[in-house]
Backbone bond lengths (Angstrom), bond angles and torsions (degrees), N, CA, C in turn:
res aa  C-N    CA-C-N  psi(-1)  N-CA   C-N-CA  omega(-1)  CA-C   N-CA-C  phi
1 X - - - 1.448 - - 1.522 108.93 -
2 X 1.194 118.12 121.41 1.350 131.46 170.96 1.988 103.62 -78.65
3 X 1.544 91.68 108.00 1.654 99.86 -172.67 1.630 94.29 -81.48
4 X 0.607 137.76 21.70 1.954 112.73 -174.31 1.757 94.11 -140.44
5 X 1.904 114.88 4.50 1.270 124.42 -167.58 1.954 72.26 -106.73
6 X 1.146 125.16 -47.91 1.509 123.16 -153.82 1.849 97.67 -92.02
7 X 1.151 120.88 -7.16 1.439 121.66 164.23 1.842 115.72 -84.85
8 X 1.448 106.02 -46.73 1.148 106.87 -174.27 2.047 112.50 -58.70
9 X 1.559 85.35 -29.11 1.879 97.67 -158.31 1.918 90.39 -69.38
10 X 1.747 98.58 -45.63 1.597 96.26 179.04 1.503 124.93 -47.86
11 X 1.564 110.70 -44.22 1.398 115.52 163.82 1.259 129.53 -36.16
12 X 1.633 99.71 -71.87 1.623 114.65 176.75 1.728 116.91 -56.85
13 X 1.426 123.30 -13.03 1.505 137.49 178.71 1.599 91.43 -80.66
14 X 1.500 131.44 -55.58 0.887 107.35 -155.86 1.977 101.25 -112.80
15 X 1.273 115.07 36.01 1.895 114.76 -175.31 1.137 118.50 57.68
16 X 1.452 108.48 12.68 1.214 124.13 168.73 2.277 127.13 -66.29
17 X 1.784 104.32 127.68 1.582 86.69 163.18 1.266 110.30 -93.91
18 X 1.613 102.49 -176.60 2.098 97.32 169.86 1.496 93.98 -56.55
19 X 1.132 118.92 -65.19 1.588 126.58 -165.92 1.480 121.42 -33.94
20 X 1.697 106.37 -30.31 1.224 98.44 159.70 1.206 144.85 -99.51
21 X 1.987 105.45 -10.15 1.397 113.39 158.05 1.798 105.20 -67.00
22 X 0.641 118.58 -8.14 2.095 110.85 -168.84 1.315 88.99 -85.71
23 X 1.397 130.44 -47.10 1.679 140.39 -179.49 1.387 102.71 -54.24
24 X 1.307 125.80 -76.03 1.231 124.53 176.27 1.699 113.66 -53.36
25 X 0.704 143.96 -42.22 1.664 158.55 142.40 1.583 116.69 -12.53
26 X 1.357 108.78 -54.46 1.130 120.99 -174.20 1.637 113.06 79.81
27 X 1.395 97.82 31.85 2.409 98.00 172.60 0.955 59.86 -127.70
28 X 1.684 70.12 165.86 1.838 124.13 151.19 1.589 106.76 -53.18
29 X 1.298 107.74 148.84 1.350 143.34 163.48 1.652 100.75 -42.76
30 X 1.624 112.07 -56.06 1.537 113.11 -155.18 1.478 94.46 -98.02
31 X 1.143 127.51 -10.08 1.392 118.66 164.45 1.500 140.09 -51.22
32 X 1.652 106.02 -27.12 1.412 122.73 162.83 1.366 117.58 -105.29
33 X 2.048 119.56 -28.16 1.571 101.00 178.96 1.784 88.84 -76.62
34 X 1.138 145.19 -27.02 1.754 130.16 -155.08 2.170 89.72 -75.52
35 X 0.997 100.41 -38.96 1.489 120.78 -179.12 1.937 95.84 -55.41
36 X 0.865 108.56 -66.17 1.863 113.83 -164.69 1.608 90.74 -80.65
37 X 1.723 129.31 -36.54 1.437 103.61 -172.12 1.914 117.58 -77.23
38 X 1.271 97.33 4.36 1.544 108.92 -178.69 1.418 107.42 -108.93
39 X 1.542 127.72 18.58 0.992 126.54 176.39 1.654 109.39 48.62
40 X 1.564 126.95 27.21 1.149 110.03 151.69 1.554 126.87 -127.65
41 X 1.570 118.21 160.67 1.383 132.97 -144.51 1.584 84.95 -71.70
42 X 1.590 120.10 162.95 1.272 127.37 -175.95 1.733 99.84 -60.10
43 X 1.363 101.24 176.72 1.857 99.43 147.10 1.592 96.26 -88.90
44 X 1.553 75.67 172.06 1.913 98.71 175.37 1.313 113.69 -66.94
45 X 1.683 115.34 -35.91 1.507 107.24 158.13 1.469 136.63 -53.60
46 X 1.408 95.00 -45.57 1.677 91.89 167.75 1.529 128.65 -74.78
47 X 1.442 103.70 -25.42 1.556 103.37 164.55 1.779 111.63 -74.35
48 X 1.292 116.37 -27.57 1.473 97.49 170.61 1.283 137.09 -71.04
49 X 2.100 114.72 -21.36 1.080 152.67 162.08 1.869 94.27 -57.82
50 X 0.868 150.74 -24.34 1.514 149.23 -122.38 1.541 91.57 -131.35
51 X 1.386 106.53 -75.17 1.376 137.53 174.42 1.888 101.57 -32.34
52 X 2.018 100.26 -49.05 1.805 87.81 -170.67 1.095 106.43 -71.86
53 X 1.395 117.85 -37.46 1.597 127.56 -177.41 1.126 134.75 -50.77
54 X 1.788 115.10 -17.09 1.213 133.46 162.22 1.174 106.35 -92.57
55 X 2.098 136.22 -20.53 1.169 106.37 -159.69 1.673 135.16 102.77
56 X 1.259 83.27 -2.28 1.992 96.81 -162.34 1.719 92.59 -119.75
57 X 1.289 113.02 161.78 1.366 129.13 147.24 1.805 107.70 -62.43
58 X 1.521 113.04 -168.59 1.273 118.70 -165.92 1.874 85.71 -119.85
59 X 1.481 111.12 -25.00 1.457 97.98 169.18 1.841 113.72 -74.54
60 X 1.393 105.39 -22.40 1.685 80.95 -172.22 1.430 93.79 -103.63
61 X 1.535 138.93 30.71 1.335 127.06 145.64 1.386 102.77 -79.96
62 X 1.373 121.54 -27.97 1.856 112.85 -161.20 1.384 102.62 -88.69
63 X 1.687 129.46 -41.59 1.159 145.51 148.34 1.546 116.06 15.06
64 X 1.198 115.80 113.60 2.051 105.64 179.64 1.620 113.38 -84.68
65 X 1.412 100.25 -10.71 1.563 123.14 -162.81 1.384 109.29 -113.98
66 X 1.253 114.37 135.11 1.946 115.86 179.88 1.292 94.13 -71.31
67 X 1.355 143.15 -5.98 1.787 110.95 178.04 1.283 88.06 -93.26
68 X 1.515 95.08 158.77 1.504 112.77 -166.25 1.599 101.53 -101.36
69 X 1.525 123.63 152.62 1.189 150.48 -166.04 1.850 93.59 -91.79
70 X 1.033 115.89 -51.77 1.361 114.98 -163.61 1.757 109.63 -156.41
71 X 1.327 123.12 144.28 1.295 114.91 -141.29 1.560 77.59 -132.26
72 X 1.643 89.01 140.77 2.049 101.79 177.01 1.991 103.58 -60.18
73 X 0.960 89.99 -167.58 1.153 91.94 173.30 1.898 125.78 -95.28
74 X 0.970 111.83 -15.50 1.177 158.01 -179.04 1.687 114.17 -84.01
75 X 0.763 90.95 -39.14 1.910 113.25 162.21 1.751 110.93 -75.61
76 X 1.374 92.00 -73.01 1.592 104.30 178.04 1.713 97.47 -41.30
77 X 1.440 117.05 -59.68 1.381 105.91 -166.07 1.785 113.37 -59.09
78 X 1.045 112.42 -35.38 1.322 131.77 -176.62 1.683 101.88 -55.79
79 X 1.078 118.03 -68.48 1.666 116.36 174.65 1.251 120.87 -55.61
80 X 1.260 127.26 -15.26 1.253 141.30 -174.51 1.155 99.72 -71.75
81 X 1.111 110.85 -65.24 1.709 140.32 -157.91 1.445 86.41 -64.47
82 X 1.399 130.17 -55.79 1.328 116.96 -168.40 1.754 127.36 -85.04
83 X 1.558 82.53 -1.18 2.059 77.54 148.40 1.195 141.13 -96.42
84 X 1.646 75.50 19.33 2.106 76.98 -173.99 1.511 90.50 -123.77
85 X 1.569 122.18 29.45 1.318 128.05 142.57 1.467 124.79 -75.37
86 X 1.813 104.38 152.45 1.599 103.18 157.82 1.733 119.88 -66.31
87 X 1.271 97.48 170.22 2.294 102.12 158.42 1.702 84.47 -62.66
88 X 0.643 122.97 -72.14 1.385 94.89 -155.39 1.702 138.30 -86.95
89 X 1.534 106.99 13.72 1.282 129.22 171.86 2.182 89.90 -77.40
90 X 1.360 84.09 -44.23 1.594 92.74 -164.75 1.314 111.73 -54.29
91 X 1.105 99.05 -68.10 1.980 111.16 165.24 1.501 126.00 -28.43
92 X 1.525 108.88 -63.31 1.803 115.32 137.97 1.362 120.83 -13.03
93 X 1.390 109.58 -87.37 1.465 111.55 176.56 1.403 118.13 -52.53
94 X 1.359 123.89 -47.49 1.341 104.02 162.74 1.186 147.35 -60.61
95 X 1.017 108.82 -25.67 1.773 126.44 161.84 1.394 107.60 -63.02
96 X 1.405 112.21 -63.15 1.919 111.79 175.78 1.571 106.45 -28.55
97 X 1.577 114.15 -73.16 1.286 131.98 -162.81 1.735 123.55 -57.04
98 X 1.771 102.70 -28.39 1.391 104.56 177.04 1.737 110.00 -103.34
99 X 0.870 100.13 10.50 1.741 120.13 178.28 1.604 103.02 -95.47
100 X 1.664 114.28 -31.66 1.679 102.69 -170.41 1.653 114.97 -83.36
């Protein structure tokens, strides 16, 4: 797996720049381009820093498949919450969410 091929794609999925995953992330900016211009893979800290900043576990960044291996916590609460919706609260939310 080309990690800086599966960071860039996460960006562009979500209108995201690096600059603003590193913001949300909480590194430096030059911590991942000095990291990618030396041709080497992040540390595990910065990929775990990376990983919150998007929102994901560290299994569904490595993941080849969009279903996820293991769900944040934040997720879990999120599905929860949405079974104690109607069809059509649901429908709502889905429309909201693929509309943003």
């Amino acid at each position: 797996m080309d990690i800086y091929r599966k960071i860039d794609k996460l960006c562009k999925d979500r209108g995201w720049t690096i600059y603003e995953l590193c913001k949300r992330a909480n590194i430096p900016q030059t911590t991942l381009s000095s990291s990618r211009k030396r041709n080497n893979d992040p540390s595990i800290s910065t990929l775990e820093a990376l990983c919150e900043g998007f929102g994901i576990t560290m299994s569904q960044f490595f993941s080849e498949s969009n279903v996820p291996l293991d769900l944040t916590d934040k997720q879990k609460e999120l599905l929860e919450q949405w079974g104690y919706l109607s069809d059509k609260q649901k429908k709502a939310v889905y429309e909201l969410i693929k509309n943003m």
